[in-house]
C-alpha positions in Angstrom: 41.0 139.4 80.2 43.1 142.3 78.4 46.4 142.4 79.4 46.8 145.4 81.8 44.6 142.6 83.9 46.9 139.7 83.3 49.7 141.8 84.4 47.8 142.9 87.8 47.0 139.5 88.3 50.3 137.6 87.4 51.5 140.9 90.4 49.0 139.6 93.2 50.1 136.0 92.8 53.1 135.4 91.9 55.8 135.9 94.2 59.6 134.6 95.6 59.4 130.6 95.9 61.9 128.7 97.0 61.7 125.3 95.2 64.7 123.1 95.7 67.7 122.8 98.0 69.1 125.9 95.8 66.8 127.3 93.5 64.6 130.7 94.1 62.4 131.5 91.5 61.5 135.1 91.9 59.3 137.3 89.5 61.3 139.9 87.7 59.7 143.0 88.8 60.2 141.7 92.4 63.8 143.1 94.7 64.9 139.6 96.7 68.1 139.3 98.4 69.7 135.6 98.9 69.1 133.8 102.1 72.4 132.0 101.6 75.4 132.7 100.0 74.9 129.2 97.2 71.4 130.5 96.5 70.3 130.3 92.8 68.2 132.6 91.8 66.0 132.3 88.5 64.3 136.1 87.8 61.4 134.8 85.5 59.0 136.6 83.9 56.5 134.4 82.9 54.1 136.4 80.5 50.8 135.4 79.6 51.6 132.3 78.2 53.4 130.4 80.2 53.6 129.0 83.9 55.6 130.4 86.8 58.2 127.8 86.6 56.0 126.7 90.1 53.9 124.1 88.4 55.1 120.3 90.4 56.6 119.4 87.1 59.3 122.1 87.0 59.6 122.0 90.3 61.2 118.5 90.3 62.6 119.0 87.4 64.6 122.0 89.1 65.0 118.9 91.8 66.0 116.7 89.7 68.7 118.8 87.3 70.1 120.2 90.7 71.4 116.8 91.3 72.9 115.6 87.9 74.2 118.3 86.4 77.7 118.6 86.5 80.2 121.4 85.9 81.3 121.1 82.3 78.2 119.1 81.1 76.3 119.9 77.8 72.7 120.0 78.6 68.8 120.0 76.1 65.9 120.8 77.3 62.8 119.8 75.1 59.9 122.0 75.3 61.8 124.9 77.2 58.7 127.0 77.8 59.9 129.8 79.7 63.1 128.5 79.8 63.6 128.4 83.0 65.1 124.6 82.8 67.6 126.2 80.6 68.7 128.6 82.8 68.9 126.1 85.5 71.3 123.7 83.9 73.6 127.1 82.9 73.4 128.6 86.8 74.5 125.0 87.4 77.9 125.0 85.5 76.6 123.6 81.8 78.6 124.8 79.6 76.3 124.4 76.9 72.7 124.2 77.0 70.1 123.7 73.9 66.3 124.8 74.5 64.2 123.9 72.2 60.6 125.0 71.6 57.8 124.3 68.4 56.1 127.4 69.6 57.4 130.5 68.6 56.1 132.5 71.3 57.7 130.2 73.8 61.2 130.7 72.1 60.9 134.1 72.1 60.1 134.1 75.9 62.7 131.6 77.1 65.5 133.8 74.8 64.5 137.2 76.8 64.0 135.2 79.9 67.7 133.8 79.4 68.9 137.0 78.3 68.1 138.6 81.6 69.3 135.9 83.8 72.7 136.9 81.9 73.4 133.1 80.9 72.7 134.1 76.9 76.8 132.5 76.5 75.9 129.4 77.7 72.3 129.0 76.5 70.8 128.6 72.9 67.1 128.8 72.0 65.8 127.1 68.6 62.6 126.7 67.4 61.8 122.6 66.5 60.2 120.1 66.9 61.3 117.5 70.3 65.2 116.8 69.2 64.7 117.2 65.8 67.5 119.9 65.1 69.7 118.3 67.7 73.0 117.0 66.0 75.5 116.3 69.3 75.0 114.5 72.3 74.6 115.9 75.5 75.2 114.5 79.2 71.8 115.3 80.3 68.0 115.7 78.7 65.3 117.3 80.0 62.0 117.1 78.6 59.0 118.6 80.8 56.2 118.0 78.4 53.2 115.4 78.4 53.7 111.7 78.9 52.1 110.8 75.6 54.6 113.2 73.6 57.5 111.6 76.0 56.6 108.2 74.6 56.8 108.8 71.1 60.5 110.1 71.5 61.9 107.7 73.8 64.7 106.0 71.2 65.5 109.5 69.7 66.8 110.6 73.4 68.4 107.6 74.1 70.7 108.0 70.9 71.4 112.1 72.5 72.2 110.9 75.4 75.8 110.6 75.6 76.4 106.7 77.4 76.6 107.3 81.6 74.1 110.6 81.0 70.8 111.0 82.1 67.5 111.8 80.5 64.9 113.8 83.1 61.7 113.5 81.9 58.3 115.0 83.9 54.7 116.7 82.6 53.7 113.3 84.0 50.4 112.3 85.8 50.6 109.6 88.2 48.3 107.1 86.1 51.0 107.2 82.5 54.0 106.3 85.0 54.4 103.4 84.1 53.5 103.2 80.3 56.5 106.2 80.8 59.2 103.8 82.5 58.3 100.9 80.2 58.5 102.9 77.1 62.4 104.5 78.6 63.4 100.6 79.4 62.4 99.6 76.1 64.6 102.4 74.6 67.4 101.2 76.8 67.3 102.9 79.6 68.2 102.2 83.7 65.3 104.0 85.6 67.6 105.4 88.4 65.0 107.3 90.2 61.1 108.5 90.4 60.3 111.7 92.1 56.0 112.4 92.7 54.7 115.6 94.3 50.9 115.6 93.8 49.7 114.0 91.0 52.6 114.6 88.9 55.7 112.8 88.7 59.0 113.0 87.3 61.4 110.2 85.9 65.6 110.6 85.7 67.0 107.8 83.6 70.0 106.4 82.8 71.8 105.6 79.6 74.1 102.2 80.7 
């Protein structure tokens, strides 16, 4: 499919979705005007290679950071994508947020995506590997990636995470919940909660 066709399509499909209590994600060639006055509203625009920020993972995600973040907190988010997680946790009060992304292509995406949700002072994108280039601890992680990646990470988050924050992790199926939760507890952390929607599922944990 050429890309004149990817844009038509991504223009068919993809339009405003409200996705938490909050949250609107709405496509940035779309006009939307707030239902309510403490609407959120992400303007994404999620290119070829990346999801709408629709997907069940990044849905509770959204869900998830909507309830823990704080005004003030310091915020990474592993495998920022479009960066729309970012961009939540800023729109939410962080005052510092740190996306991370391997891929290039993704960092380059979540940076303009930031940049045009205007929160470029309170969110950084880097290019590395999980937390690899991550030197300070923050109040809250997020990681939406895949459960086996989550795994291998587990006791490098749980040294981030400031003690009393919270590590979100999704990009979850249903059947690796539990290899998830037992590899968090081994690391040392309190499951406080487990959101599912579909097949997916999403894990916020606590550092005691």
């Amino acid at each position: 499919m050429h890309e004149e066709d990817w844009a038509t399509a991504w223009k068919q499909y993809y339009h405003p979705v409200k996705i938490s209590e909050r949250f609107t994600i709405v496509p940035s060639w779309e006009e939307y005007t707030p239902v309510n006055t403490d609407e959120l509203i992400i303007e994404l625009d999620p290119g070829m290679a990346f999801g709408t920020g629709t997907h069940p993972t990044t849905v509770m995600c959204l869900q998830a950071l909507e309830k823990v973040v704080r005004k003030g907190d310091s915020v990474v988010d592993v495998g920022t994508g479009s960066g729309v997680l970012s961009i939540a946790g800023a729109m939410l009060g962080a005052q510092k947020v740190h996306a991370l992304d391997l891929d290039p292509v993704a960092v380059k995406s979540a940076y303009e995506n930031i940049v045009h949700n205007k929160v470029q002072h309170i969110a950084e994108v880097h290019q590395g590997n999980l937390l690899d280039t991550v030197t300070e601890q923050a109040d809250v992680v997020v990681a939406n990636i895949l459960a086996e990646i989550i795994m291998t990470f587990t006791d490098d988050a749980f040294s981030i995470v400031k003690p009393g924050g919270l590590y979100v992790t999704s990009g979850i199926i249903n059947a690796k919940k539990d290899d998830v939760k037992e590899a968090l507890i081994n690391s040392g952390f309190i499951i406080e909660e487990v959101l599912m929607m579909e097949d997916w599922v999403a894990i916020i944990a606590r550092r005691p």
